[in-house]
DRENDO-1510 file (C-alpha; in Angstrom, 1 decimal, always signed):
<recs>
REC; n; res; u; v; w
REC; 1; UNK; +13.9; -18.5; +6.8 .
REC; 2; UNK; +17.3; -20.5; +6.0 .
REC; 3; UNK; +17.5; -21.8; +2.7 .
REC; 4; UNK; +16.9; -25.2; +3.5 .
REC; 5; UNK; +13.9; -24.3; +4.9 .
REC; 6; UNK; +13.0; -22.5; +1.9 .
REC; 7; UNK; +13.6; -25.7; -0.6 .
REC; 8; UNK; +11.5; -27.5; +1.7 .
REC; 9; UNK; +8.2; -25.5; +1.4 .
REC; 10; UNK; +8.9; -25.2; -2.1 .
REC; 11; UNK; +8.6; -29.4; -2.6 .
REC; 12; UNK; +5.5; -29.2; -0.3 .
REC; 13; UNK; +3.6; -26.7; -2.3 .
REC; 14; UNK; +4.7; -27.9; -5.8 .
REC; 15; UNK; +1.6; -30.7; -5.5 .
REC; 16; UNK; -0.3; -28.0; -6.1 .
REC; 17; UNK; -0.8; -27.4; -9.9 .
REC; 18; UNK; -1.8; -23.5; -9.7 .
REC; 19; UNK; +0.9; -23.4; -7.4 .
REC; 20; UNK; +3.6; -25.2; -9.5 .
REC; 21; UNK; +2.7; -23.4; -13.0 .
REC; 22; UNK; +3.2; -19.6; -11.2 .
REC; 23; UNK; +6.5; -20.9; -9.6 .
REC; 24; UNK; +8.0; -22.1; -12.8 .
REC; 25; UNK; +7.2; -19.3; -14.7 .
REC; 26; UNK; +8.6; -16.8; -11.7 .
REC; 27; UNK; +11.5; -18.9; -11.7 .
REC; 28; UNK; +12.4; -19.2; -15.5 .
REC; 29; UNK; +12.4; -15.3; -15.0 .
REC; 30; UNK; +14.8; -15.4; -12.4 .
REC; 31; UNK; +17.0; -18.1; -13.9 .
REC; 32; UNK; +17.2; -16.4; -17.6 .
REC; 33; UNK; +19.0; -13.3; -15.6 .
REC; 34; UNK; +22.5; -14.0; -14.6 .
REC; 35; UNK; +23.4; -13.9; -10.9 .
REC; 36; UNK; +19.6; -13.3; -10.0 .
REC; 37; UNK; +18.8; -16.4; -8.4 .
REC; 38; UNK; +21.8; -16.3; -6.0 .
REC; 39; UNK; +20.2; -12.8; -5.3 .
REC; 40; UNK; +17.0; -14.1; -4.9 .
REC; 41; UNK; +17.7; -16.7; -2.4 .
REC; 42; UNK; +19.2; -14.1; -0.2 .
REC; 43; UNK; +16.5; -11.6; -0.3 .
REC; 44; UNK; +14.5; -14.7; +1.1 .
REC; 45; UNK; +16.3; -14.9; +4.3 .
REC; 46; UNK; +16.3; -11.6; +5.0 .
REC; 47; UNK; +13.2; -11.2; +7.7 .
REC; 48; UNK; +12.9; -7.4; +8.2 .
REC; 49; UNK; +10.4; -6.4; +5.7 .
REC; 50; UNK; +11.8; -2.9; +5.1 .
REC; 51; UNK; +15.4; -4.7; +4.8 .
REC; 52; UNK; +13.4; -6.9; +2.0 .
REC; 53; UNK; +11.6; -4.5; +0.4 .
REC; 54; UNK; +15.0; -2.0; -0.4 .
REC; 55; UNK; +16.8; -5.2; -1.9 .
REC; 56; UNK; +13.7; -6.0; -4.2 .
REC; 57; UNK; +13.2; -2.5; -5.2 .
REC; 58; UNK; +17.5; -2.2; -6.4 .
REC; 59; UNK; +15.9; -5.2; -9.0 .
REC; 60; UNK; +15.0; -4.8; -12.5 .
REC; 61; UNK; +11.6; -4.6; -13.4 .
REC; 62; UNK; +10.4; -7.9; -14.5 .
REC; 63; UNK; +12.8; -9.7; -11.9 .
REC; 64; UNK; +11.6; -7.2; -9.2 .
REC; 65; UNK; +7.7; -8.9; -10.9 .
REC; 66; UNK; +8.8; -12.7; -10.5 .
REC; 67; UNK; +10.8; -11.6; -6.9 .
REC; 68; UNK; +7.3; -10.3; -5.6 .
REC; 69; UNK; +5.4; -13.5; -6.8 .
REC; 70; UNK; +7.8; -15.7; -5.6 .
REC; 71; UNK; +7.4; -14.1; -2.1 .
REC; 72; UNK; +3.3; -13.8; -2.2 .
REC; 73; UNK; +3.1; -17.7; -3.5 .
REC; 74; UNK; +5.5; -18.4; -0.1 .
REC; 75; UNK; +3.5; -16.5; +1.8 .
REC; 76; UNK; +0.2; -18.1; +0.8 .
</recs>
């Protein structure tokens, strides 16, 4: 998925409240690291699961926590 594309579903699901509070708190994890969220935004777009899941395991723990609920409340 392009980035873009990304953004967009974001916006859509943020009407939904459960939705929006487990975003935002993901998020504030990934922002308060430096360089994370550019790191983030390409693990995104990367489509082979395996590809994905090397990238997010090279992550520090509690970004590799917020990385994983990011993807799952995208998935959803």
């Amino acid at each position: 998925m392009n980035i873009l594309g990304i953004v967009m579903k974001i916006k859509e699901k943020m009407n939904d409240p459960v939705f929006a509070k487990r975003f935002k708190k993901s998020s504030q994890v990934v922002t308060s690291i430096p360089g994370l969220q550019q790191e983030v935004m390409r693990i995104l777009q990367i489509s082979d699961e395996k590809q994905r899941d090397a990238a997010i395991a090279k992550l520090p723990k509690e970004a590799k926590e917020a990385v994983m609920d990011i993807i799952s409340l995208l998935n959803s």
